[in-house]
N, CA, C and O of each residue as an XYZ file, in Angstrom:
580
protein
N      57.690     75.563    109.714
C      58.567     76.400    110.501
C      57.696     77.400    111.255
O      56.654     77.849    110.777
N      58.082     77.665    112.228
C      57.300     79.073    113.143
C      57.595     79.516    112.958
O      58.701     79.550    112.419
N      56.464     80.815    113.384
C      57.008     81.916    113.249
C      58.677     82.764    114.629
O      59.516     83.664    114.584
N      58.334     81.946    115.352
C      59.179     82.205    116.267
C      61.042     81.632    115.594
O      62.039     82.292    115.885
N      61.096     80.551    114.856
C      61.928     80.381    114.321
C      62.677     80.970    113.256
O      63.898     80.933    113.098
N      61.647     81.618    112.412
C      61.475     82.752    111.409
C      62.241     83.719    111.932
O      63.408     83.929    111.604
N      61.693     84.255    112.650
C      61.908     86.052    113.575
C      63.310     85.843    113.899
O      64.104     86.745    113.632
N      63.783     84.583    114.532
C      65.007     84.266    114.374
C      65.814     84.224    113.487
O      66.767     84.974    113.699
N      65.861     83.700    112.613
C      66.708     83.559    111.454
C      66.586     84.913    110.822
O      67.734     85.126    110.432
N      65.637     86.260    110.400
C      66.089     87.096    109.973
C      66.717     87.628    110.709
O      67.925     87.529    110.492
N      66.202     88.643    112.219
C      66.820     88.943    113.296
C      68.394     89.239    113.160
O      68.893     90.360    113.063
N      69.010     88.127    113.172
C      70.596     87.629    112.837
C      70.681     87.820    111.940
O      70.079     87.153    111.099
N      71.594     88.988    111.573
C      72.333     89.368    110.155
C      73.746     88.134    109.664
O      74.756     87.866    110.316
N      73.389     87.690    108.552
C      75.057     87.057    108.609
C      75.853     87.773    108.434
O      75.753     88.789    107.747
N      77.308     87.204    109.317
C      78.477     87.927    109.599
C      79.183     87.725    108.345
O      79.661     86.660    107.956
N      79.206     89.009    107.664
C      80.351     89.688    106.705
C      81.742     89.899    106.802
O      82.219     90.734    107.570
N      82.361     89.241    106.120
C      84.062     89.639    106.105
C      84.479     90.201    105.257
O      85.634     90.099    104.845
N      83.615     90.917    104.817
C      84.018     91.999    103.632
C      84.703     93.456    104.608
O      85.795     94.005    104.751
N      83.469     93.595    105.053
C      84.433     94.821    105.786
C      85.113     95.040    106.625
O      85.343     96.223    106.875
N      85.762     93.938    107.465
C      86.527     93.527    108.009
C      87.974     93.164    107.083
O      89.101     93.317    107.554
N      87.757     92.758    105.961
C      88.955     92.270    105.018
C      89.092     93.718    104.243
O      90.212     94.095    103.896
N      88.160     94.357    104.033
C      88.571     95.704    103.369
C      89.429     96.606    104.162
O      90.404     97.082    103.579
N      89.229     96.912    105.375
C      89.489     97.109    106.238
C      90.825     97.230    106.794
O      91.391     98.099    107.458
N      91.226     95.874    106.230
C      92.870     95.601    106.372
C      93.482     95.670    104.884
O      94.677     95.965    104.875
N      93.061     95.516    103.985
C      93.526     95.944    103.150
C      93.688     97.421    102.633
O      94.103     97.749    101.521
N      93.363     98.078    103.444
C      93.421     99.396    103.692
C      94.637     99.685    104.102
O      95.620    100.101    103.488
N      94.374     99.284    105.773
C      95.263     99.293    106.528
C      96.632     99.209    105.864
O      97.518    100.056    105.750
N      96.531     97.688    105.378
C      98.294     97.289    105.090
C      98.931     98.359    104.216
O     100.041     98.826    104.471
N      98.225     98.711    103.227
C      98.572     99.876    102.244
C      99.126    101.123    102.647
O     100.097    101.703    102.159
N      98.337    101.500    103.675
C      98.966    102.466    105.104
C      99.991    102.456    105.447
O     100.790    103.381    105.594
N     100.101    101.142    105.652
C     101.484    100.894    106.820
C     102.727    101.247    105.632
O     103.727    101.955    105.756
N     102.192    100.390    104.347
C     103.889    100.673    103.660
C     103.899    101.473    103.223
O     105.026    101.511    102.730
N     102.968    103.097    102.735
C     103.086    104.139    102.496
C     103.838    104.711    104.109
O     104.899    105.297    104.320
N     103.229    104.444    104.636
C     104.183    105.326    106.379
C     105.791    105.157    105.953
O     106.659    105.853    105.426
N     105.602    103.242    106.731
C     107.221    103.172    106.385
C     108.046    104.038    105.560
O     108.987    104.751    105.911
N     107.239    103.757    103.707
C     107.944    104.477    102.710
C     108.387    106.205    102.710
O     109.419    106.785    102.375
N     107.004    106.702    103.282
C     107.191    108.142    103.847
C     108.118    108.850    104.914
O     108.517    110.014    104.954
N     108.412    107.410    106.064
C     109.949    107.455    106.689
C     110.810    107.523    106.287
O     111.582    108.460    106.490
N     111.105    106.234    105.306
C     111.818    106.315    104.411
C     112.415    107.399    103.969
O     113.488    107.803    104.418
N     111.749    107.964    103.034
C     111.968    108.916    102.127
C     112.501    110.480    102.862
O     113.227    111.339    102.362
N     111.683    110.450    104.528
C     111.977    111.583    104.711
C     113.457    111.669    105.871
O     114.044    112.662    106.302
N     113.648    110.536    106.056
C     114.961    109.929    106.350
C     116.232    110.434    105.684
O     117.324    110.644    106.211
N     115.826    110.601    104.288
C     116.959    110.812    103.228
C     117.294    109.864    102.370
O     118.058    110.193    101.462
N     116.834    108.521    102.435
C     116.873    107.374    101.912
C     116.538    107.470     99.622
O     115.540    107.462     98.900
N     117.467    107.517     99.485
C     117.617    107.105     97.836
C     116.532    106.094     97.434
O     116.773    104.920     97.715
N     115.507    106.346     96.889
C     114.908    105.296     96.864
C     114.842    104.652     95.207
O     113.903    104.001     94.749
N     115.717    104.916     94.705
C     116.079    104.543     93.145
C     116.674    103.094     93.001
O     117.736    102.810     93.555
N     116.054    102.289     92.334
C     116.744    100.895     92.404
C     116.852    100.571     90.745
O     116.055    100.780     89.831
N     117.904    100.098     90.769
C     118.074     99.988     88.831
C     117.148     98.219     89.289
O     117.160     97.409     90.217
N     116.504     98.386     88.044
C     115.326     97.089     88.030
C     116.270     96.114     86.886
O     116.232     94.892     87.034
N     117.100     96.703     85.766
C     117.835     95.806     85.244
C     118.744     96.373     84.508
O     118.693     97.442     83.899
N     120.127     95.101     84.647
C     121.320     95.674     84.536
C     121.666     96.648     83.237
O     121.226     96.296     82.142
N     122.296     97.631     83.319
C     122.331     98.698     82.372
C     121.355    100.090     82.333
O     121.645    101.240     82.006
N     120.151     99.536     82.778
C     119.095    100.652     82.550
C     119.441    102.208     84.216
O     120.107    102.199     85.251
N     118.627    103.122     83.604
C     118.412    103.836     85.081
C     118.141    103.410     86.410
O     117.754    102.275     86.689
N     118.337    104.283     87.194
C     117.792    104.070     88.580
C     116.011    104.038     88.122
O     115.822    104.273     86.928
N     115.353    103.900     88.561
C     113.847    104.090     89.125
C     113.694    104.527     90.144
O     114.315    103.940     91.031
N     113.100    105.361     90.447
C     112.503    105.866     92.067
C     111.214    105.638     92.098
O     110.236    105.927     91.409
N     111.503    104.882     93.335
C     110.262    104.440     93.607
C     109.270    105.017     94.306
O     109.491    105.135     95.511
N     108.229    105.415     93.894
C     107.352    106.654     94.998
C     106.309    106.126     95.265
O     106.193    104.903     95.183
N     105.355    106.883     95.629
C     104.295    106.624     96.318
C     103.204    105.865     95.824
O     102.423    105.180     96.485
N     103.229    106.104     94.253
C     101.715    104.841     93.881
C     102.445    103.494     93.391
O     101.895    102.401     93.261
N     103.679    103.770     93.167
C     104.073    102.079     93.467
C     104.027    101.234     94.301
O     103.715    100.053     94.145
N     104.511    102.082     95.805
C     104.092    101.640     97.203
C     102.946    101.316     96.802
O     102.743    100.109     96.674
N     102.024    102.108     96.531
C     100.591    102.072     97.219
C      99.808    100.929     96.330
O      98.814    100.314     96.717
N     100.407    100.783     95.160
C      99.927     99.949     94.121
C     100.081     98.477     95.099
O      99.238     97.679     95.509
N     101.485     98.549     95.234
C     101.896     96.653     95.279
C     101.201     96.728     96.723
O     100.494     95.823     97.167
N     101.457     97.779     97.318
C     101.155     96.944     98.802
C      99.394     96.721     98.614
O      98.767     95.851     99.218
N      99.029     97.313     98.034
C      97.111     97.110     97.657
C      97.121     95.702     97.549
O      96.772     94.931     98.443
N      97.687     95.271     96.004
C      97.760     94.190     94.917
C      98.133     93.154     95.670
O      97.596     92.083     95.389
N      99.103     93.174     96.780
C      99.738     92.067     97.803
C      97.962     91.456     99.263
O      97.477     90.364     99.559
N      97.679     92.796     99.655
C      96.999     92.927    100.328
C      95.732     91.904     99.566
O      95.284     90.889    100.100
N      95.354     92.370     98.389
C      93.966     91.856     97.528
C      94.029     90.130     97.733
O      93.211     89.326     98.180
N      95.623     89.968     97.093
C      95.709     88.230     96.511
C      95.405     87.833     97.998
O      94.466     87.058     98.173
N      95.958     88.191     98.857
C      96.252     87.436    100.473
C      94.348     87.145    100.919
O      93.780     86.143    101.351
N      93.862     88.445    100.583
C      92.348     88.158    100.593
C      91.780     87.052    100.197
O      91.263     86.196    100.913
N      91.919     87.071     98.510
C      91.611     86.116     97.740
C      92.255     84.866     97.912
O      91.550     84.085     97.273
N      92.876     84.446     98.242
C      93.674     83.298     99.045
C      92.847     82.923     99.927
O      91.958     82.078     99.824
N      93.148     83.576    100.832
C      92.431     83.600    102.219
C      90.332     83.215    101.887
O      89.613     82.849    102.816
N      89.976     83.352    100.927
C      88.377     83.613    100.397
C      88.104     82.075     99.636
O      87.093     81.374     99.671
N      89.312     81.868     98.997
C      89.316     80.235     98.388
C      89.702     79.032     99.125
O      89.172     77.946     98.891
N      90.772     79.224    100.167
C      91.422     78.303    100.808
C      90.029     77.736    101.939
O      89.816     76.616    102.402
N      89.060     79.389    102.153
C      87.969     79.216    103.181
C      87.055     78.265    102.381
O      86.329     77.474    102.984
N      87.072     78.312    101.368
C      85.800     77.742    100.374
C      86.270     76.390     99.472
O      85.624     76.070     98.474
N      87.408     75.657     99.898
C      87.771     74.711     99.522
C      88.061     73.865    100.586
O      87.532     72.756    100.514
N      88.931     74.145    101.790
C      89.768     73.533    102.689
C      89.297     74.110    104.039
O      90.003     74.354    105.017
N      88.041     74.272    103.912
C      87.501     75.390    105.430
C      88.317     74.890    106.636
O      88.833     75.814    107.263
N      88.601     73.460    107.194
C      89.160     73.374    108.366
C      90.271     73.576    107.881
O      90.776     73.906    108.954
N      91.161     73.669    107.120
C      92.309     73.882    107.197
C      92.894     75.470    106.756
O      94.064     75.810    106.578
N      91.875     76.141    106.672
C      91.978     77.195    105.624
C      93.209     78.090    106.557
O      94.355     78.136    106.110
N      92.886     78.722    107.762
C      93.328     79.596    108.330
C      94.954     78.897    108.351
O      95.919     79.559    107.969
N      95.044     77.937    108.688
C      96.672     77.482    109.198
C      97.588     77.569    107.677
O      98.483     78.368    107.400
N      97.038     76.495    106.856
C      97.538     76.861    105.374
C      97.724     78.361    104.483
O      98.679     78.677    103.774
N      96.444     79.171    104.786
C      96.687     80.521    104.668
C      97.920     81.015    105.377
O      98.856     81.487    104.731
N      97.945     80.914    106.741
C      99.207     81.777    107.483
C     100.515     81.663    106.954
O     101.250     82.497    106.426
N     100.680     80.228    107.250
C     102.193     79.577    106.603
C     102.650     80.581    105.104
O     103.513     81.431    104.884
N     101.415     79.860    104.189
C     101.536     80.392    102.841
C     101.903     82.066    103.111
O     103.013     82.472    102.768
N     101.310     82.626    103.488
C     101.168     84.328    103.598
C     102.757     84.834    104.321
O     103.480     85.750    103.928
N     102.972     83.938    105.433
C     104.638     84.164    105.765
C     105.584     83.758    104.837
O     106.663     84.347    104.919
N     105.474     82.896    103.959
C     106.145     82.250    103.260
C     106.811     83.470    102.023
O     107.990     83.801    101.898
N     105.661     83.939    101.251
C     105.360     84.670    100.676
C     106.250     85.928    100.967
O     107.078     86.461    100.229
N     105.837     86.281    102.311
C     106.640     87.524    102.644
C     108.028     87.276    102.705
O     108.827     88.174    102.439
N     108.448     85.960    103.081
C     109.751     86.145    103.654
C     110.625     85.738    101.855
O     111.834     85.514    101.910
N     110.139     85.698    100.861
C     110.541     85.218     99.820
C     110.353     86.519     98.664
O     110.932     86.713     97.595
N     109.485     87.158     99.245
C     109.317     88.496     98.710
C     110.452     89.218     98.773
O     110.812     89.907     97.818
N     111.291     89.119    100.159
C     112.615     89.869    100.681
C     113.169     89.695     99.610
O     112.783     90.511     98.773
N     114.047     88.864     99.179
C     114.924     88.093     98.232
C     115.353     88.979     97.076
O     116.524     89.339     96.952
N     114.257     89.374     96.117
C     114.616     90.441     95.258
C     115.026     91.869     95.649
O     115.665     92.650     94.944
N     114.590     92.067     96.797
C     114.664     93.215     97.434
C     116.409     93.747     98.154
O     117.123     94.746     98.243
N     116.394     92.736     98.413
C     117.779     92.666     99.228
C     118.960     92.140     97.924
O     120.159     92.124     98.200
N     118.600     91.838     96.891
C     119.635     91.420     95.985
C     119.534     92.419     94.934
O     119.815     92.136     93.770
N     119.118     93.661     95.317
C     118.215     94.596     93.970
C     119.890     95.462     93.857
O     120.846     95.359     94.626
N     119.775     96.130     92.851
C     121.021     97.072     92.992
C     120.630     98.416     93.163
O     120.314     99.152     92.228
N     120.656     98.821     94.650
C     120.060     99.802     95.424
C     120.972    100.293     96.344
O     122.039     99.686     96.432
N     120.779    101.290     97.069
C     121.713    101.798     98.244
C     120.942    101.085     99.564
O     119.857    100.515     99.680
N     121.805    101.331    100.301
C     121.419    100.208    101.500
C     119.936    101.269    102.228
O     119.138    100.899    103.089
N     119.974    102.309    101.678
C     118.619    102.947    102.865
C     117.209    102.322    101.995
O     116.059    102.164    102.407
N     117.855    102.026    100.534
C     116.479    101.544     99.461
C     116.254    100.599    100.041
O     115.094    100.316    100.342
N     117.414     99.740    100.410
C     116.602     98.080    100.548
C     115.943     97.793    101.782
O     114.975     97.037    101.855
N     116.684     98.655    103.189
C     115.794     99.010    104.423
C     114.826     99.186    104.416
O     114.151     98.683    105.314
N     114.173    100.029    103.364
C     112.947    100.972    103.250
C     111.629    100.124    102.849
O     110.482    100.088    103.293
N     112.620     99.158    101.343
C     111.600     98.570    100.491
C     110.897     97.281    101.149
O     109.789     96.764    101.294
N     112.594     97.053    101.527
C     111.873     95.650    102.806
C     111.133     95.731    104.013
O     110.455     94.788    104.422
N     111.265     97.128    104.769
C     110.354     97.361    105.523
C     108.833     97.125    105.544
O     108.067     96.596    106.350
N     108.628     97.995    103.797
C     107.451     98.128    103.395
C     106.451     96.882    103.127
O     105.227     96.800    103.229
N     107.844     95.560    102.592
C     106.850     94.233    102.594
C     106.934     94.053    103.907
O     105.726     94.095    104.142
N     107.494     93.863    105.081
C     107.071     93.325    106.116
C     105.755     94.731    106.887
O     104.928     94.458    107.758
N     105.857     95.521    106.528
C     104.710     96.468    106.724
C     103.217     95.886    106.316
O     102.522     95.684    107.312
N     102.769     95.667    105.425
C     102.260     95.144    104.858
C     101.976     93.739    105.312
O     100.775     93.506    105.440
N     102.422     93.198    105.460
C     102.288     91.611    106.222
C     101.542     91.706    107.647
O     100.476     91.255    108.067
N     102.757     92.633    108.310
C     102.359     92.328    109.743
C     101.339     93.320    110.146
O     101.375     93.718    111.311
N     100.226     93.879    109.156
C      99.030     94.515    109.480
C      98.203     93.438    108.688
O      97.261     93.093    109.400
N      98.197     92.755    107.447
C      97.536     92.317    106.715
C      97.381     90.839    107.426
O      96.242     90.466    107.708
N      98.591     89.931    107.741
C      98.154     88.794    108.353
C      97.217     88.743    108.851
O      96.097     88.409    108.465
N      97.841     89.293    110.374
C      96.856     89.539    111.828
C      95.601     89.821    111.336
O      94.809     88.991    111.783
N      94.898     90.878    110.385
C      93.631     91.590    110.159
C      92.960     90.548    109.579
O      91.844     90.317    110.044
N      93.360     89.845    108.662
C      92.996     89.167    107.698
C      92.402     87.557    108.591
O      91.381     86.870    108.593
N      93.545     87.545    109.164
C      93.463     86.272    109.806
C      91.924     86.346    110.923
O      90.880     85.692    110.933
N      92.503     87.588    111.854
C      91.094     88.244    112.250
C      89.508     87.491    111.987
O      88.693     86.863    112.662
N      89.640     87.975    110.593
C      88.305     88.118    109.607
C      87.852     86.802    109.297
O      86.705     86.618    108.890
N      88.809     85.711    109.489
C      88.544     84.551    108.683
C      87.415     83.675    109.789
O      87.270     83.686    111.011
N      86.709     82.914    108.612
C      85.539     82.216    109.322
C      85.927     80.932    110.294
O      86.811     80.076    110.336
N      84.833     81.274    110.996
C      85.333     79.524    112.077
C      85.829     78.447    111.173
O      85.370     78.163    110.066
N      86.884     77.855    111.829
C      86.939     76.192    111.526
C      85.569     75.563    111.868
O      84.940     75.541    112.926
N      85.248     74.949    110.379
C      84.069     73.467    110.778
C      84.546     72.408    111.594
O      83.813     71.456    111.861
């Protein structure tokens, strides 16, 4: 090998999707704390009985901030295996899956026993979360071979 080939190959840093995927997983966490912070300052009840008989729960801010993280992470990790198993197919199978996900996420949300500003709020917060995390994520992902 030359040295001219050498100088090349260090030269060129490889491209990282770490901080690009951190990045949005940031982000998405953002978005459904905002929403939720609308929410809340809306006037919105954000107490949802989780099962029949028990209290309301209110739902605040590190729950937001928890799930929308924890949602944000798997979509990564998805997105990190699907690249490292199915590389040409990774990005299209990721998307589907990742909408899929969201729109099935609704389901409990909208059937929860809540006041109607909770379920606005909560469902906001998953599609909050999505529609920063897709796009970013998707962003980040490596060429098709």
């Amino acid at each position: 090998m030359s040295n001219e080939t050498r100088a090349a190959r260090t030269s060129t840093p490889p491209t990282s999707s770490v901080r690009p995927r951190a990045i949005a997983v940031v982000a998405a966490t953002v978005a459904a704390l905002v929403v939720w912070g609308i929410g809340k300052a809306a006037g919105a009840d954000l107490g949802v009985v989780l099962s029949k008989g028990e209290p309301k729960t209110e739902i605040g801010f590190v729950a937001i901030a928890v799930v929308g993280l924890f949602a944000a992470l798997v979509g990564w990790g998805v997105l990190a295996l699907l690249e490292k198993f199915v590389p040409a197919k990774a990005l299209l199978i990721w998307t589907v899956l990742a909408s899929a996900v969201t729109v099935l996420s609704l389901l409990p949300v909208l059937s929860a026993e809540a006041s109607g500003g909770a379920k606005v709020t909560l469902a906001l917060t998953h599609v909050a979360v999505a529609a920063v995390a897709i796009p970013l994520l998707r962003r980040s992902a490596a060429p098709s071979r």
